[in-house]
C-alpha positions in Angstrom: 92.5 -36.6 -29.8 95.1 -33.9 -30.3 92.2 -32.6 -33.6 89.8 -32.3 -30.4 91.9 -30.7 -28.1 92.7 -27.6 -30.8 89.3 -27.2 -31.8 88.4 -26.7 -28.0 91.0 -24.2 -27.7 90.0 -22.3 -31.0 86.4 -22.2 -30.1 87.7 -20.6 -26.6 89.8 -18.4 -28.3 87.1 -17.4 -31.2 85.1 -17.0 -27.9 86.8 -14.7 -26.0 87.4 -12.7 -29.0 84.0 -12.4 -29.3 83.2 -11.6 -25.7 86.0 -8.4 -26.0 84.3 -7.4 -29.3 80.6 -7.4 -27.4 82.5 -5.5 -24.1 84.2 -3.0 -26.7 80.9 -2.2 -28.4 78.7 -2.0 -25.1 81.0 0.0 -23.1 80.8 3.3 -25.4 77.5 3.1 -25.4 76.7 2.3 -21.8 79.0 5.9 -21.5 76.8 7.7 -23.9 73.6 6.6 -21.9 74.9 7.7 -18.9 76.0 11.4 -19.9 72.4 11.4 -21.4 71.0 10.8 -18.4 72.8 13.1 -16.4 71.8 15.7 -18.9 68.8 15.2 -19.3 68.8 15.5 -14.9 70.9 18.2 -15.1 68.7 20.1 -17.5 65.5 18.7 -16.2 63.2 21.5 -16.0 63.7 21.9 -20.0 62.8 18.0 -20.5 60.0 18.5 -18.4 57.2 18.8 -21.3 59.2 15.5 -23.1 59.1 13.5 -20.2 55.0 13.9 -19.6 54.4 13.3 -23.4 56.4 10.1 -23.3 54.8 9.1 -19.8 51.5 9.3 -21.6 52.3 7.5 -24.3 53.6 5.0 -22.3 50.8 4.9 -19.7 48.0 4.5 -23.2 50.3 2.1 -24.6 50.6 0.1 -21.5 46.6 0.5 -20.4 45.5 -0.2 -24.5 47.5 -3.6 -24.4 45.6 -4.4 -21.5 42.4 -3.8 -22.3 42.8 -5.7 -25.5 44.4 -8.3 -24.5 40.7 -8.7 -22.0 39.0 -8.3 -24.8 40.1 -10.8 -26.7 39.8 -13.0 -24.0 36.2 -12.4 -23.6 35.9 -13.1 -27.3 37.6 -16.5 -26.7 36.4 -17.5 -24.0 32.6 -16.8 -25.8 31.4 -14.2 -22.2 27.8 -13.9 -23.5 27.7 -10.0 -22.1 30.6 -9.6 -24.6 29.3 -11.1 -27.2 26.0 -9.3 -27.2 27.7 -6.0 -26.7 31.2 -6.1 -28.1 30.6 -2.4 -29.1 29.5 -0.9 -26.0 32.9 -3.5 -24.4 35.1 -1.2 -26.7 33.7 1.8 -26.1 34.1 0.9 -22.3 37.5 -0.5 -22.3 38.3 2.9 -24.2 36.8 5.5 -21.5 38.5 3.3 -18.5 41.8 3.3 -20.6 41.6 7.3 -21.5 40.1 8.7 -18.2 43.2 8.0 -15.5 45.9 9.0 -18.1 43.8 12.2 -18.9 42.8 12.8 -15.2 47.1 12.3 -14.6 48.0 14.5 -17.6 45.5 17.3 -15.7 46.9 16.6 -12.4 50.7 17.4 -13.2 50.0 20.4 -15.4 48.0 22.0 -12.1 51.1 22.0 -10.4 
């Protein structure tokens, strides 16, 4: 019983030491993301060109997992119309993924 009780409290101990280790790691860097960020606002006209090139990669990342995740949903679920035209389906799925990002990208830089 007593064996039981101490191997409770060193697990709680091991624990919490744990826990502080975890805070103590997180904590500087949670700091350094923040002063980042309020950089990066400060400054934000000079970030401006970063900022659209990761939206854009983002927004074809995003659209591309998408459309090929339908894709391969046709090709499971055996769509006939896919399966007779699973070129002109990729070809498709490629314009509608590329047009809005493009027709964004063109948008922002006639501002």
């Amino acid at each position: 019983m007593a064996n039981n009780q101490g191997d409770r409290l060193l697990r709680g101990y091991l624990s919490s030491r744990l826990l502080l280790l975890a805070i103590g790691i997180i904590t500087p860097i949670g700091i350094l993301v923040v002063n980042g960020a309020a950089f990066v606002m400060r400054n934000l006209a000079q970030f401006r060109i970063g900022i659209a090139v990761c939206a854009l990669i983002s927004s074809l990342v995003l659209n591309g997992l998408t459309a090929s995740w339908l894709l391969r949903l046709a090709g499971r679920r055996s769509i006939a119309i896919y399966l007779e035209h699973q070129e002109w389906a990729t070809v498709v799925a490629t314009t509608v993924v590329a047009t809005p990002t493009n027709r964004a990208a063109a948008a922002r830089n006639d501002r």
